[in-house]
Structure formats: structure tokens, C-alpha cells
C-alpha positions in Angstrom: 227.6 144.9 241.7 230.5 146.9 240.0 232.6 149.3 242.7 235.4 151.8 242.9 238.8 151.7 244.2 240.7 154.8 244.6 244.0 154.9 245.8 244.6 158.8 247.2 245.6 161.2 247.3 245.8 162.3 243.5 246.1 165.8 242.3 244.7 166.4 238.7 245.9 167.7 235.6 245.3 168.3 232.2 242.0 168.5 230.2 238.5 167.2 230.5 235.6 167.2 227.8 231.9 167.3 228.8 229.6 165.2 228.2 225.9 166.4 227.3 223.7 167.1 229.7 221.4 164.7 231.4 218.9 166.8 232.6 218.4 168.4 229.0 217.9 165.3 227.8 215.3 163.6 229.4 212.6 165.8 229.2 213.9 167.0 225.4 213.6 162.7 224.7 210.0 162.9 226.7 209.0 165.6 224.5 209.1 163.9 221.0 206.0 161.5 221.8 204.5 165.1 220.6 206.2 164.4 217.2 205.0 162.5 214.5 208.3 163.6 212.4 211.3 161.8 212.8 213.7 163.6 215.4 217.2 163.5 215.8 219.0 164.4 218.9 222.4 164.9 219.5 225.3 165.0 222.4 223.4 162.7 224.7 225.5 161.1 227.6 226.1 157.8 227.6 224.7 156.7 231.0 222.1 154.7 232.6 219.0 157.0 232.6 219.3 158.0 229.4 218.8 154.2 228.2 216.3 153.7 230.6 214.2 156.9 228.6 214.8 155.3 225.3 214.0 152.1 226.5 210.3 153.5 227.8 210.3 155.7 224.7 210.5 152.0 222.8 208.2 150.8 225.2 205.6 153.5 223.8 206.0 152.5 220.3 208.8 154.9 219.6 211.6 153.7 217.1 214.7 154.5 218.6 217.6 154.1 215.8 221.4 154.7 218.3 224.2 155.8 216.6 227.7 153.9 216.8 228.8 156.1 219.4 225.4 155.9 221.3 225.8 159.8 221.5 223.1 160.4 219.0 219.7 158.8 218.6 217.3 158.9 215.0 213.3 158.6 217.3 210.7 157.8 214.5 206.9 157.3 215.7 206.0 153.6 215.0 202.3 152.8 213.8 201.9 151.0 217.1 201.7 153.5 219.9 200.9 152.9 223.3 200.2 154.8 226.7 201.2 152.5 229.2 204.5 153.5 231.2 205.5 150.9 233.5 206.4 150.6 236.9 210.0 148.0 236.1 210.9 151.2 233.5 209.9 154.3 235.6 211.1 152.8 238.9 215.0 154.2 239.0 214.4 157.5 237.3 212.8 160.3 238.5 212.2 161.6 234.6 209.7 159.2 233.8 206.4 161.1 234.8 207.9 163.9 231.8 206.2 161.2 229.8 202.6 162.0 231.0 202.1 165.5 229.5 203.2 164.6 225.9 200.6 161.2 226.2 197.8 163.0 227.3 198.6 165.8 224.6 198.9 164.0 221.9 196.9 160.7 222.7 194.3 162.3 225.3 195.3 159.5 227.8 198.0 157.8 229.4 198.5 155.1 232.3 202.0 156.3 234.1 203.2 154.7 237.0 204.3 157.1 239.8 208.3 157.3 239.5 211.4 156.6 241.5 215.0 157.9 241.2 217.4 158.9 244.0 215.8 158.6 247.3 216.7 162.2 248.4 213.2 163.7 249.6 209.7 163.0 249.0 209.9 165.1 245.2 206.0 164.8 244.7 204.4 165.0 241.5 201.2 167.0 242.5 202.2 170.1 240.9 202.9 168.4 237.6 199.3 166.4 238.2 197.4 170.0 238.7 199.1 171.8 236.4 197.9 169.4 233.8 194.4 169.1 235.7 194.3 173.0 234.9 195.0 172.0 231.3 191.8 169.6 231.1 193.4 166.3 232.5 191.4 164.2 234.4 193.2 161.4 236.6 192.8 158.7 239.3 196.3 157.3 241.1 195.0 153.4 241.5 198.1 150.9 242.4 200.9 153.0 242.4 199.9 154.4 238.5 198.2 157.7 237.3 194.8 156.6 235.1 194.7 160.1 233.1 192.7 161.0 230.4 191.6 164.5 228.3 188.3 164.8 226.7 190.2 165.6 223.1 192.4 168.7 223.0 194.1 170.3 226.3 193.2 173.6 226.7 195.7 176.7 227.0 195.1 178.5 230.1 196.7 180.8 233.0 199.0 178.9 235.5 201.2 180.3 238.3 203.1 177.7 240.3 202.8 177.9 243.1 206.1 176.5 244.6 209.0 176.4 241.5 209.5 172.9 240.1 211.9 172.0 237.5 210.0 168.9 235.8 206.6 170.1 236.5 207.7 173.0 234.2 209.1 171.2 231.9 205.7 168.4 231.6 203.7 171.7 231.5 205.6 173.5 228.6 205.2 170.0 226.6 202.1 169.4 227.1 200.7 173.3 226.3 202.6 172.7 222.9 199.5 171.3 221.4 197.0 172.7 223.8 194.4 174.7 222.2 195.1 178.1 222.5 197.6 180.3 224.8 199.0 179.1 227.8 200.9 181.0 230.2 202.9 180.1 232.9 204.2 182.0 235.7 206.6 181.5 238.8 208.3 178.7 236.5 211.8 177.1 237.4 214.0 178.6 234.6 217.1 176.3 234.8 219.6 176.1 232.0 218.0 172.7 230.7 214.3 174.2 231.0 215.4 176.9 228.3 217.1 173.9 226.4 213.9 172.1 226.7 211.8 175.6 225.1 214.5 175.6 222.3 214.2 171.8 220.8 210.7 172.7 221.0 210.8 175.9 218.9 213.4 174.5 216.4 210.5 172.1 215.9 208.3 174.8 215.2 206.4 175.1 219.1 205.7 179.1 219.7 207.1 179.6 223.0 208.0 183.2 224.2 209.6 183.6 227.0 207.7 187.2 228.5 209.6 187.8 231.9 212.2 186.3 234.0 209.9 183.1 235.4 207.1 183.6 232.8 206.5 181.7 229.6 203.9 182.0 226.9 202.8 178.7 224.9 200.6 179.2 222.1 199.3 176.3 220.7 200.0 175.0 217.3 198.6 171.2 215.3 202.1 169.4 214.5 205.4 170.0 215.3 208.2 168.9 212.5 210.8 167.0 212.2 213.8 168.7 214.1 217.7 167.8 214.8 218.9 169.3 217.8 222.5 169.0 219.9 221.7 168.9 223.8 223.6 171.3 225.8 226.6 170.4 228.0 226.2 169.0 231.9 226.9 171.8 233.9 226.6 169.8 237.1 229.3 167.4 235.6 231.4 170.8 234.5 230.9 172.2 238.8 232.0 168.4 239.7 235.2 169.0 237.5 235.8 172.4 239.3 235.7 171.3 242.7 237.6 168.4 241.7 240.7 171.0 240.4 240.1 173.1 243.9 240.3 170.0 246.5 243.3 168.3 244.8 245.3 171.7 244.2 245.6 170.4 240.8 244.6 172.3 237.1 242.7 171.6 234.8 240.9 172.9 231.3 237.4 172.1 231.1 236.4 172.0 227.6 232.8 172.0 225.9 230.8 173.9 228.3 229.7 177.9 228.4 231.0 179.4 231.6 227.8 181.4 232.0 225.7 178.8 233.0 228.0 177.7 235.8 228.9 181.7 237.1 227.6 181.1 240.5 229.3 177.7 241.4 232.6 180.1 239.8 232.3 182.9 242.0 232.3 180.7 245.3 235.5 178.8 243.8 237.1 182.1 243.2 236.3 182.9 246.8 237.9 179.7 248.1 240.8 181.2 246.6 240.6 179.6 243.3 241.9 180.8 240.0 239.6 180.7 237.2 240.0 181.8 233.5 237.3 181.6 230.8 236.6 181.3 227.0 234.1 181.1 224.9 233.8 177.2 225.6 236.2 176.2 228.2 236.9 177.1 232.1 240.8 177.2 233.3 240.6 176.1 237.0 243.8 175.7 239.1 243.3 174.9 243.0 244.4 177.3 246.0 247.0 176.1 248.3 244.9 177.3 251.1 241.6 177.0 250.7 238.9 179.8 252.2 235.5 178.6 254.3 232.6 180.0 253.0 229.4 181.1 255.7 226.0 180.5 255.0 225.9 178.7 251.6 222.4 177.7 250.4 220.8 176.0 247.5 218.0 177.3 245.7 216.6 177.5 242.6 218.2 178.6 239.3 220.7 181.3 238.9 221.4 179.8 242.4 223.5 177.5 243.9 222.3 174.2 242.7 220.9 171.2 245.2 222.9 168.9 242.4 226.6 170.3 243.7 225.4 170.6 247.4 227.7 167.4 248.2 230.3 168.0 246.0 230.8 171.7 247.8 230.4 170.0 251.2 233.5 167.8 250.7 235.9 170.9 249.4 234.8 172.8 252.2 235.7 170.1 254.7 239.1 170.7 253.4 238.9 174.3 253.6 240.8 176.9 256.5 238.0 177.2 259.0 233.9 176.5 259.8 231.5 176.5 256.9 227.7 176.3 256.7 225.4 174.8 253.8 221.3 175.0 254.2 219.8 172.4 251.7 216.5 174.2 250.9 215.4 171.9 248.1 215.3 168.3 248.9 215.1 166.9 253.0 216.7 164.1 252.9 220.2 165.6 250.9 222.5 165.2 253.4 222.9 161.4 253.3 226.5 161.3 252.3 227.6 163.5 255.6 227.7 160.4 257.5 230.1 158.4 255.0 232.2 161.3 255.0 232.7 161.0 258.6 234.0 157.8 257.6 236.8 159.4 256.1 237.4 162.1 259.1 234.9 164.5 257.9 233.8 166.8 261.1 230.4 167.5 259.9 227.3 168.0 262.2 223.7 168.1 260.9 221.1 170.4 262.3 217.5 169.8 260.1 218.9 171.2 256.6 221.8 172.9 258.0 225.4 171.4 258.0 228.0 172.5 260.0 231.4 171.9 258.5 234.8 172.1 260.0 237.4 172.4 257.9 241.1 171.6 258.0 240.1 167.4 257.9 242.9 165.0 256.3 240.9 162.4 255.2 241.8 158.5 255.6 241.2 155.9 253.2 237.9 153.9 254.0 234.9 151.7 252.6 232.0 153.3 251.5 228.4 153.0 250.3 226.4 155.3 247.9 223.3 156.9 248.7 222.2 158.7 245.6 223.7 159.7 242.2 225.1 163.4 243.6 226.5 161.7 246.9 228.6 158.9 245.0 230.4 161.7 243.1 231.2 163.5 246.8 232.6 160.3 247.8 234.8 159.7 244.8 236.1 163.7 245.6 236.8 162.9 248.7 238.4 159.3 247.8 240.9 161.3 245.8 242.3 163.6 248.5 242.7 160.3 251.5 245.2 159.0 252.5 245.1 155.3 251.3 242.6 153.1 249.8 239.2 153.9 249.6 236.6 151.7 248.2 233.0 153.0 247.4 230.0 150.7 246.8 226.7 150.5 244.4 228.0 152.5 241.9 225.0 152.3 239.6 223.8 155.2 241.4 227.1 157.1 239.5 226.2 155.6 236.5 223.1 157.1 236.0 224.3 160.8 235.7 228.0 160.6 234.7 229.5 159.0 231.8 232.2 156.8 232.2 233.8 159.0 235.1 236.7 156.6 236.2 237.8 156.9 232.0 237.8 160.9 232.6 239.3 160.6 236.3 241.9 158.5 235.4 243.3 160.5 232.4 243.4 163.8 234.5 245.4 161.7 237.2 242.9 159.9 239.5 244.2 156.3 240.8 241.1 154.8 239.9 239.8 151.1 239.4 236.4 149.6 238.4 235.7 146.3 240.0 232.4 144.4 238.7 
């Protein structure tokens, strides 16, 4: 099992490109089992639960053609098309159950196996199951897999969720693109990658109209056609960048990614005492000296501070001038990583989903294991800034949202090594 060893501390400089964004892509790859045109998508990241998508997509009958580069992908529908998403494909990735809405869509049945991904709360899937019940789905959950079926068409109807969820959004949008008639949904998650998502989708010729700040209007349509589309640019990989610039006092231009979408995660860098220029495509980011706490941080739902940078924030603000507070509203179990960072010196107390930080730590060189894909990257940050080696375990967990991150670290500055 492959591991880092960073050799700290390291203060970056120079540029870094972005990759595209994983959370774009998974439900925009989902979404052409609706598609009996060839798509092509471009800009995907090259990491693991992207292949794992494309390898259930294949597993549904979808030809996957991967350019050179494995950046962009020609999907083609195959004569042989199936409904079975299994458990061995759907097991390490959360996105897999953004397969059910297009299956029963488009086939009027699917047998999905309940998914897995990082184990950071209990992330159920009953509002994407009654969302689609609402629709005209009919299922059974026997042996760990949802049985589902549609007596032909879905049916457009009115839907307001009733707590916001990104990917039963997303499966909802999908499927209602060949419902009959209008759907509407209210109270939806309206994340960066959700409006993404609604734009592949309309390229392809889906009417979607967005009508109010969390309401969207689907109305119904036979076919989609064939489409080509770029994916947008990982703004949680573009926030990871900009911490990383803050906690090593280094600089650094961040290229290919809008500032817009990241303006919140800016404003509490520039608050640290961060210096931040923008462009049109590229963030200038050069660390304070001294950096300021911040009080009562807490993640929420887009335009607010994301659950996906919660970890990456905590570690900058153990290095910060002072006590700082983060409430984790969206998952229960996100706060894994605190007790590796005490590892390293961090003095960080847990209350429920409130975390006490105090700042001021110099971290030491340790060995440490990774909980879930947004806690590796904390430990990596933290790696950077310690004093002496720090090795950090099963990886694979880093590998499923960030491509090739020791190649980037290492060319900003980062003493970094990949041992398989």
C-alpha cells in the first residue's frame, strides 16, 4: 500500500494548474446512461473515482473510449445494456447511487447496490430513494441492493426537499430529464458542480430553468443529443492550494479556476491576514507572517463554507495567533483527522461537532494514518510545516480526489516522496 514521506518544513512557491473537478464529474458521467448519442466529456481528473465511474459505466454496457491523456473520455451506448450496479464497483465511492435515477429513467428499472465512499457520517440515501418514489419509482432494499423499478415513464411532479442534499439533487435533476411532464424542485443544494451538472444537461438539449435561488424547473423532453462538454475546475483542490500558500508563508498562482466560486474560503484567508489577488482565471495567494484565529467557523451548505475544506482550515488555524472554533454541521463523524493531528502537536479538543483549536502549535514530524479523502490532504498540510519526517499511510484515500498531488507539491516546493 503506496505512502507519503514528507520531509518539513517546506514553504511553496510558484504556480499550480487545476485539475477538473471531481464532484462535477461523477454525476455529469452518471448522467449519460440518459443518452443514446455519443458524449464527450472533457477536463476530467485523473484519479481513482473517476475510473471506478467509467468502469461501472462499462459495467452497464456503456463504451468508454479514454483519450491518451485520460483527461477526456468518447461514452457511446453499446447494444448490450444492463441495470445491475454492483456491490465490488459501488463499494469505495459514494457517487455510485447517481446511477439509479438515469436507470430507472431511461430503462424503468435498475438493481443498485447501496454505496460506500469515505466513512465520514452515515450520508443516507433515503432522500434520493423518495425523491424518485415521488417520481413513480417503486423499490425494495433486499441484501444490501435497491430492487427499483417504474411502470414506463417517470412522472414530473412537485418536490421540496426536505433537508438539502447535494447528490439527491443531482439523481433527481437526471432522472426528471425524461420524466413526463414538469418537475420542480425546491429547497435544492445549489453547489457549483450541481449547476455544472444542469449545464451538460442543457447543452444536450434537457430544459432546465433554474426559477429561484434553491428552485429548479425540469420539463421533460424524449432524447437528449449528442453533447461535448469541459467539466469545471476542483474548487476544493483550488481552497487546498490556498491554505497550503497561507500555512507555509509561501506564494503561489493558482491557475485554471474562477475565483467566484471559491469567494467564501477567500474572504476567511484574507482575514487570517492573507493577501489575495484575482483574475479572470487565476488566484495570487501569498501567506501572512502572522497568522489571525478565526471564532465560530461553520460548514454548511453552498455559498458556505464547505464540509470538503473543514480539515484543511483546521490545520492553518492550529498554526494561527490564538483559539479558533469550527462546527461541522454536515457530516458527524468529520473530525477523524483531529486525533492524528495531535500526533503532530496539534492542541485540538472535540466537543460533539465543535472543535476547539489552539493556535500557535509547531508541529513535529510523526507517522500517520488516513481516515478519509479530505483528512489525508490535512495531514499532508500539516506534514509540510513539521519539523522532520512525517510519514502518512493508506493513501488511496488521496488518490480518489486529487490527481497526482505529490507531482504538483513537489514542483511548488514540497519535499515529498511516494513509497509503494
Amino acid at each position: 500500500m503506496d505512502k507519503f514521506l514528507i520531509k518539513g518544513p517546506c514553504k511553496i512557491k510558484g504556480n499550480v494548474y487545476v485539475s477538473g473537478s471531481k464532484n462535477a464529474a461523477l454525476p455529469i458521467l452518471a448522467s449519460t446512461l440518459l443518452f443514446d448519442q455519443t458524449v464527450k466529456i472533457k477536463n476530467l481528473p485523473r484519479v481513482k473515482d473517476i475510473e471506478t465511474m467509467l468502469n461501472l459505466l462499462k459495467s452497464l454496457g456503456s463504451i468508454i473510449k479514454l483519450s491518451k491523456n485520460k483527461k477526456s473520455v468518447i461514452i457511446t451506448k453499446s447494444k448490450n445494456k444492463k441495470v445491475f450496479a454492483s456491490y465490488s464497483l459501488v463499494k469505495t465511492m459514494r457517487a455510485g447511487i447517481l446511477v439509479l435515477g438515469p436507470l430507472i429513467a431511461k430503462y424503468h428499472k435498475a438493481i443498485t447496490s447501496l454505496p460506500g465512499g469515505c466513512l465520514i457520517g452515515a450520508r443516507p440515501v433515503n432522500y434520493h430513494l423518495s425523491t424518485l418514489k415521488r417520481l413513480g419509482m417503486k423499490y425494495q432494499i433486499r441484501k444490501g441492493y435497491i430492487h427499483a423499478n417504474s411502470k414506463g415513464k417517470l412522472k414530473g411532479t412537485k418536490i421540496k426537499f426536505s433537508n438539502i442534499s447535494v447528490g439527491a439533487t443531482e439523481n433527481s435533476i437526471i432522472a426528471a430529464c425524461l420524466a413526463k411532464g414538469k418537475t420542480i424542485l425546491k429547497n435544492c443544494a445549489i453547489e457549483p458542480e450541481i449547476k455544472d451538472l444542469t449545464k451538460f444537461l442543457s447543452s444536450a438539449g434537457a430544459k432546465i430553468k433554474w426559477t429561484g435561488k434553491r428552485t429548479v424547473e425540469i420539463e421533460g423532453i424524449n432524447s437528449l443529443n449528442s453533447a461535448s462538454y469541459s467539466v469545471m475546475s476542483d474548487r476544493i483542490e483550488a481552497g487546498t492550494f490556498c491554505i497550503a500558500a497561507c500555512i507555509t508563508r509561501g506564494n503561489i498562482v493558482i491557475k485554471n479556476i474562477d475565483p467566484k466560486v471559491i469567494q467564501t474560503e477567500l474572504n476567511l484567508l484574507k482575514k487570517m491576514g492573507a493577501k489575495i489577488k484575482k483574475s479572470k482565471n487565476e488566484i495570487y495567494i501569498k501567506g501572512p507572517k502572522k497568522l489571525k484565529s478565526l471564532n465560530n467557523i461553520e460548514t454548511k451548505e453552498y455559498p458556505n463554507f464547505p464540509t470538503d475544506l473543514q480539515a484543511q482550515l483546521m490545520v492553518l488555524l492550529c498554526r494561527s495567533d490564538g483559539r479558533s472554533t469550527i462546527t461541522e454541521n454536515i457530516f458527524e463523524n468529520r473530525f477523524m483527522h483531529v486525533a492524528e493531528l495531535r500526533r503532530l502537536g496539534a492542541k485540538i479538543s472535540v466537543k460533539e461537532n465543535k472543535a476547539i483549536i489552539e493556535g500557535g502549535t509547531s508541529f513535529q514530524g510523526a507517522e500517520l494514518m488516513s481516515s478519509d479523502l479530505r483528512a489525508s490532504v490535512a495531514l499532508v498540510l500539516a506534514a509540510m510545516v513539521a519539523y522532520g519526517k512525517s510519514t502518512i499511510n493508506r493513501i488511496y484515500h488521496l488518490d480518489r480526489g486529487y490527481e497526482k498531488i505529490e507531482n504538483k507539491l513537489r514542483k511548488v516546493g514540497v519535499n515529498i516522496k511516494r513509497i509503494s
